[in-house]
N, CA and C atoms as an extended XYZ file, in Angstrom:
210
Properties=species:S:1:pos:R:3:atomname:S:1:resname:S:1:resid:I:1 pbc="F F F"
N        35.592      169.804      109.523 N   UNK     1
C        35.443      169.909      108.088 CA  UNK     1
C        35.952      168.616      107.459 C   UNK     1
N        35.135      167.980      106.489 N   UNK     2
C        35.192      166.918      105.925 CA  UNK     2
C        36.467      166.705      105.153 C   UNK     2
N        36.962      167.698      104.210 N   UNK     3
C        38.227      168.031      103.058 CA  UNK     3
C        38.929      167.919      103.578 C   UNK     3
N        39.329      168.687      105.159 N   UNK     4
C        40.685      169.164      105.703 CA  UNK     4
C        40.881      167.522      106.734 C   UNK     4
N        39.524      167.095      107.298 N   UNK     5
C        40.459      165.717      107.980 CA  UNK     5
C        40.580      164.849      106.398 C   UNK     5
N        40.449      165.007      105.323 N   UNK     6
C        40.724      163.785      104.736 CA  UNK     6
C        42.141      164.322      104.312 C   UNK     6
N        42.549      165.507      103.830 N   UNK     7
C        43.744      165.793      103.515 CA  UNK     7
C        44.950      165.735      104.803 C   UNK     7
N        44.390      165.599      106.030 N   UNK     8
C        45.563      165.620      107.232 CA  UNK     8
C        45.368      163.908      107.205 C   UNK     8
N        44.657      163.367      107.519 N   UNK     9
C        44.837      162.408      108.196 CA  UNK     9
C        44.576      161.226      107.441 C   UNK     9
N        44.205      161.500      106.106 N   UNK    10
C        44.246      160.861      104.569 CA  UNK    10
C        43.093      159.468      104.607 C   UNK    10
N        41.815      160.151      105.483 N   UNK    11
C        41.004      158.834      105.855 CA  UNK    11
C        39.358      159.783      105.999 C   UNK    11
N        38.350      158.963      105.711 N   UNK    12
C        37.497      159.304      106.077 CA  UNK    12
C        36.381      158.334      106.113 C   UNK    12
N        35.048      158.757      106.763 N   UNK    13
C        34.470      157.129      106.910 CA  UNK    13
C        32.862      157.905      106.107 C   UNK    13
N        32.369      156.629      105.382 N   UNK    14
C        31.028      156.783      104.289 CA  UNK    14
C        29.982      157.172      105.179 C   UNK    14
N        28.861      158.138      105.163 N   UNK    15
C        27.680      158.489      105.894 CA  UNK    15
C        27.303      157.188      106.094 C   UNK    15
N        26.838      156.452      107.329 N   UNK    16
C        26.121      155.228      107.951 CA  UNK    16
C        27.625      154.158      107.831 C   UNK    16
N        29.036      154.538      108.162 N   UNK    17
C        29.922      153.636      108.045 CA  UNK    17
C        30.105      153.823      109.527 C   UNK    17
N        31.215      152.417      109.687 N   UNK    18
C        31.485      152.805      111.041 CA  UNK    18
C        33.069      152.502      110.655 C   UNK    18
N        33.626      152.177      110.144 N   UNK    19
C        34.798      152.125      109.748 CA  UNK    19
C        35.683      153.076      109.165 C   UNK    19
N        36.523      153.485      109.219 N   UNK    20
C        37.044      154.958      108.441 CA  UNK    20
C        38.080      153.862      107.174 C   UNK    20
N        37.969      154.234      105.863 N   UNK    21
C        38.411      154.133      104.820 CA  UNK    21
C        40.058      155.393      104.470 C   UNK    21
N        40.533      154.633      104.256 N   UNK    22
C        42.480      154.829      104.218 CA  UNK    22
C        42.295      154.934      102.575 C   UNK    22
N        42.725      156.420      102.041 N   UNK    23
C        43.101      157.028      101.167 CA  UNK    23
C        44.005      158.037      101.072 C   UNK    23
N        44.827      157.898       99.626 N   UNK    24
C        45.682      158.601       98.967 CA  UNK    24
C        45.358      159.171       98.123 C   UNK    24
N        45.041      160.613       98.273 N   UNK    25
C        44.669      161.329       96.769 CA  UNK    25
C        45.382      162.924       97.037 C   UNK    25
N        45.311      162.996       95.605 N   UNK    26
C        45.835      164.813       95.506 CA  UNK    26
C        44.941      165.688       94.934 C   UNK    26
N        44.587      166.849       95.407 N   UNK    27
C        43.581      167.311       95.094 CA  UNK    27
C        44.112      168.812       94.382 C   UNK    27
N        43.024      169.297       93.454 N   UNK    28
C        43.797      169.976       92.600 CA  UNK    28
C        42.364      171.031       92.730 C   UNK    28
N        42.529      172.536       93.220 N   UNK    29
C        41.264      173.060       93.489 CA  UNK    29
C        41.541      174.852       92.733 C   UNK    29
N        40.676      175.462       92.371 N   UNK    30
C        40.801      176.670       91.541 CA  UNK    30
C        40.222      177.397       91.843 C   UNK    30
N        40.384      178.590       92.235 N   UNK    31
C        39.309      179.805       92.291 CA  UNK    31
C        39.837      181.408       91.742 C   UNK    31
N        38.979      182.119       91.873 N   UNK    32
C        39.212      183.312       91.736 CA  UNK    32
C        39.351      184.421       92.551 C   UNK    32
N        39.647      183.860       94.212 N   UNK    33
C        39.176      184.517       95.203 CA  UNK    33
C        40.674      184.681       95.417 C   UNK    33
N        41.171      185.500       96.111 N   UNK    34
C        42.442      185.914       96.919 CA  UNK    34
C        42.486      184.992       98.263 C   UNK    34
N        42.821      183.793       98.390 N   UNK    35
C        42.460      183.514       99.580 CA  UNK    35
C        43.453      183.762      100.716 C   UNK    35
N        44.799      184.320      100.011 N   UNK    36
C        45.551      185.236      100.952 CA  UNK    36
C        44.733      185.735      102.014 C   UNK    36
N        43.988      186.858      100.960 N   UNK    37
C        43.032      188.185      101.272 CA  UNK    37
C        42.390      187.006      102.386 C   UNK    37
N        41.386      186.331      101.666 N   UNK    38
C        40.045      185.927      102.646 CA  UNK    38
C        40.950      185.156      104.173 C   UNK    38
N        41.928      184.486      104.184 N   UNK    39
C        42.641      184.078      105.207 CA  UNK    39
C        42.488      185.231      106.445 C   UNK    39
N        43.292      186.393      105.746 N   UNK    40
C        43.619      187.592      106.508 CA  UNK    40
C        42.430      187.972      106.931 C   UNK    40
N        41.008      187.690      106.169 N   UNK    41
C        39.768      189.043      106.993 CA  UNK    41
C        39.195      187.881      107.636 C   UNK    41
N        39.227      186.382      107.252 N   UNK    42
C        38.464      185.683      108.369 CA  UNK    42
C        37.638      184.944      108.060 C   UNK    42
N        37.655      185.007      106.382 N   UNK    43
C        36.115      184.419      105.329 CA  UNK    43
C        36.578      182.898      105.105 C   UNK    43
N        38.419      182.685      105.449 N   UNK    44
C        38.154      181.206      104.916 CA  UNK    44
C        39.412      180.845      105.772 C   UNK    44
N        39.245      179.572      106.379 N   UNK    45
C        40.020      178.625      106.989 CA  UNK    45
C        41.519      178.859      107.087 C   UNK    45
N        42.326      179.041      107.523 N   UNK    46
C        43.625      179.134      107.512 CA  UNK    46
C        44.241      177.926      107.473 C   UNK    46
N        43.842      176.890      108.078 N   UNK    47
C        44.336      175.539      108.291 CA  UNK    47
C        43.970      174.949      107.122 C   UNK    47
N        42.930      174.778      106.425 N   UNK    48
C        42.539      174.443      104.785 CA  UNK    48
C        43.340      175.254      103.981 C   UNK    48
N        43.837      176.637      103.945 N   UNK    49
C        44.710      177.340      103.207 CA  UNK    49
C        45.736      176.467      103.209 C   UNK    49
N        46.176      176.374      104.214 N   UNK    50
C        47.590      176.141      104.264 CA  UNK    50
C        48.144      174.399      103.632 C   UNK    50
N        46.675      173.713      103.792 N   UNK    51
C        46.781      172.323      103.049 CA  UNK    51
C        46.590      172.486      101.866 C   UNK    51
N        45.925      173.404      101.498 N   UNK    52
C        45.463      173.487       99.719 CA  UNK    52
C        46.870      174.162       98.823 C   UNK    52
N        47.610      174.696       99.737 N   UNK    53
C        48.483      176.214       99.116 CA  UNK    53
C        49.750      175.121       98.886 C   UNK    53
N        50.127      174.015       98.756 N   UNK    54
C        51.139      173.389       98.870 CA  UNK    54
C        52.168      173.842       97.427 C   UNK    54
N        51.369      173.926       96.314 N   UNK    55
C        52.056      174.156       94.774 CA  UNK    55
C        50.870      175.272       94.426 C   UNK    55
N        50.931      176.390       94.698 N   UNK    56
C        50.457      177.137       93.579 CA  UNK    56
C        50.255      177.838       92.557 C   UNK    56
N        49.793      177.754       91.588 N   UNK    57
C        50.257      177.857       90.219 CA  UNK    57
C        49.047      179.386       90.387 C   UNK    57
N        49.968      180.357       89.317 N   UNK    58
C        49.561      181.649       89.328 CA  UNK    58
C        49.381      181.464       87.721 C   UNK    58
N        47.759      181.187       87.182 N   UNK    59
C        47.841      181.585       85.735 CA  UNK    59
C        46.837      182.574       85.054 C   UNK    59
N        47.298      183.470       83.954 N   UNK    60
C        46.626      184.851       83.960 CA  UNK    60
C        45.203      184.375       83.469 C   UNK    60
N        44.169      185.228       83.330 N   UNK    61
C        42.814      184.941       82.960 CA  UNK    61
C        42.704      185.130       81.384 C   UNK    61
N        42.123      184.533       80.834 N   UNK    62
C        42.229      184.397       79.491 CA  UNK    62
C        42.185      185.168       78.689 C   UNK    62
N        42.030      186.304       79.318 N   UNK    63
C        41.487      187.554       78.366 CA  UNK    63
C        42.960      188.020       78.063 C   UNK    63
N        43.753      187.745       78.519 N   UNK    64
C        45.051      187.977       78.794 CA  UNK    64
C        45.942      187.270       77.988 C   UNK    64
N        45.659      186.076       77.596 N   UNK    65
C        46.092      184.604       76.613 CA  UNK    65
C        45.229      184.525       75.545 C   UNK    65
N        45.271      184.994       74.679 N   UNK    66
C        44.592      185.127       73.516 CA  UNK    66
C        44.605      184.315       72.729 C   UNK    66
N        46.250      183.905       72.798 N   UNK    67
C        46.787      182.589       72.074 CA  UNK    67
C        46.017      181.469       72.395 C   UNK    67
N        45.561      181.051       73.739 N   UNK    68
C        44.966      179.919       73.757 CA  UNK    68
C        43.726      179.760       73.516 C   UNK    68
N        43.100      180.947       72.726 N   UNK    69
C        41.680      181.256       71.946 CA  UNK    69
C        42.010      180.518       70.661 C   UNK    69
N        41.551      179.362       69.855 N   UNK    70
C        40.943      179.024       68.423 CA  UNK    70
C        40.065      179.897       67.825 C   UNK    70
């Protein structure tokens, strides 16, 4: 998987490169899925969990924050 070697090994090389390119980035990703849940039944990567899960921020759905409605 393309995401998970660039987040381990912080490099990846351009389709028709032969060189691998050395990067630093932080990636900031959102969903609505439990990926606890999907970890546990098998639907998503455990090893990508566990790189993505570093800070996760728990915030309620808007219907919930009214305040941040204009």
């Amino acid at each position: 998987m393309a995401l998970l070697r660039v987040l381990q090994e912080r490099e990846f090389e351009r389709v028709g490169g032969q060189h691998p390119i050395r990067v630093d980035v932080r990636v900031v990703a959102a969903t609505n899925r439990d990926l606890g849940e999907a970890v546990a039944s098998g639907t998503f990567r455990q090893d990508l969990f566990y790189r993505l899960n570093v800070f996760p921020l728990q915030v309620p759905p808007l219907r919930e924050r009214q305040e941040d409605i204009r």
